[in-house]
N, C-alpha and C positions, 0 to 999 in steps of 0.2 A: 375810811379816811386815807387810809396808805393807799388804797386801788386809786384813790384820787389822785392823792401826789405823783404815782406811779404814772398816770395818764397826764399828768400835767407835765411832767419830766422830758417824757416822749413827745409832747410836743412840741415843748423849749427843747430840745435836741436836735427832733426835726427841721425844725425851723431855721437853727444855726447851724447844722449840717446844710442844707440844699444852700443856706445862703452864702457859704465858706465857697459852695462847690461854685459858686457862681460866679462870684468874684475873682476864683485862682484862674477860671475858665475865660475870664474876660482882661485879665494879668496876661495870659498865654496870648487871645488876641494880640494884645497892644504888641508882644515881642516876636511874635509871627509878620505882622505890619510893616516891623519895624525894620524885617528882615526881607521884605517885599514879597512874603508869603502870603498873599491877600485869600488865596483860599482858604487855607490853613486858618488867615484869622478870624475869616466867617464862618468855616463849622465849629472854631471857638464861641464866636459870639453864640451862635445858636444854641450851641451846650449851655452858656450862660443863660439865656432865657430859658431854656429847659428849666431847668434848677431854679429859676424864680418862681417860675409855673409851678415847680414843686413844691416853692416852700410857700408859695401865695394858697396850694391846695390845702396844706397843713393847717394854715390860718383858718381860712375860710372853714373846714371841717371847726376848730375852737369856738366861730363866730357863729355858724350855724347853731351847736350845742348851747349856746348863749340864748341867741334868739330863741331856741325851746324853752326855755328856762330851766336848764342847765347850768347854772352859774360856775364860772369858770376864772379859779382863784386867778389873779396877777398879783406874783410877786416880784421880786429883785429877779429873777431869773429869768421871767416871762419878758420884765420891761429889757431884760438883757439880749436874749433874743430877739425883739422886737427890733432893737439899736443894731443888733448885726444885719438885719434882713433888709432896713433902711438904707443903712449904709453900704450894703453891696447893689442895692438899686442904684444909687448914687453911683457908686464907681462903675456899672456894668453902662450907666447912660453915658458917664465919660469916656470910657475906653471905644464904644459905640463912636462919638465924634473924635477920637484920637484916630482910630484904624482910617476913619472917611480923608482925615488930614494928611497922612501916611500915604494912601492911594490918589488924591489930590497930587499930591508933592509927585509922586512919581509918573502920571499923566503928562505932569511939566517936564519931564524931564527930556 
């Protein structure tokens, strides 16, 4: 039971690790953009998708052990993760049409 919790930890960690990394990496976009470093803000964005990729690999490793039948506790911690990883999806697809509005804007100029 501890070797469980011990692997369920690591992968609520996992999870809200890559998806922390994703979201500060797509934060950096937006103020690279912002700065008319349009480079800059797309190997930003790509480190954000890295890191989704990563934390999407973490999941899917959870989902697969499931589908063996593996059952794979959710608790407060899991659904906690779950709500970071969401929500840096969210922000990484805003900051995506922020950086486009920023290069937009400066096309016109």
């Amino acid at each position: 039971m501890a070797e469980e919790n011990s692997q369920n930890m690591e992968v609520v960690m996992g999870i809200i690790m890559q998806a922390g990394n994703g979201k500060a990496a797509a934060m950096q976009a937006i103020q690279a953009a912002k700065k008319g470093d349009f480079k800059k803000a797309d190997e930003f964005i790509h480190q954000a998708n890295e890191a989704l990729v990563n934390a999407h690999n973490v999941q899917t490793d959870m989902l697969t052990k499931e589908a063996q039948g593996h059952h794979v506790k959710v608790d407060l911690y899991m659904v906690h993760a779950q709500d970071h990883l969401m929500t840096a999806i969210t922000f990484i697809d805003l900051a995506k049409e922020v950086v486009d509005v920023y290069k937009k804007m400066d096309e016109e100029k």
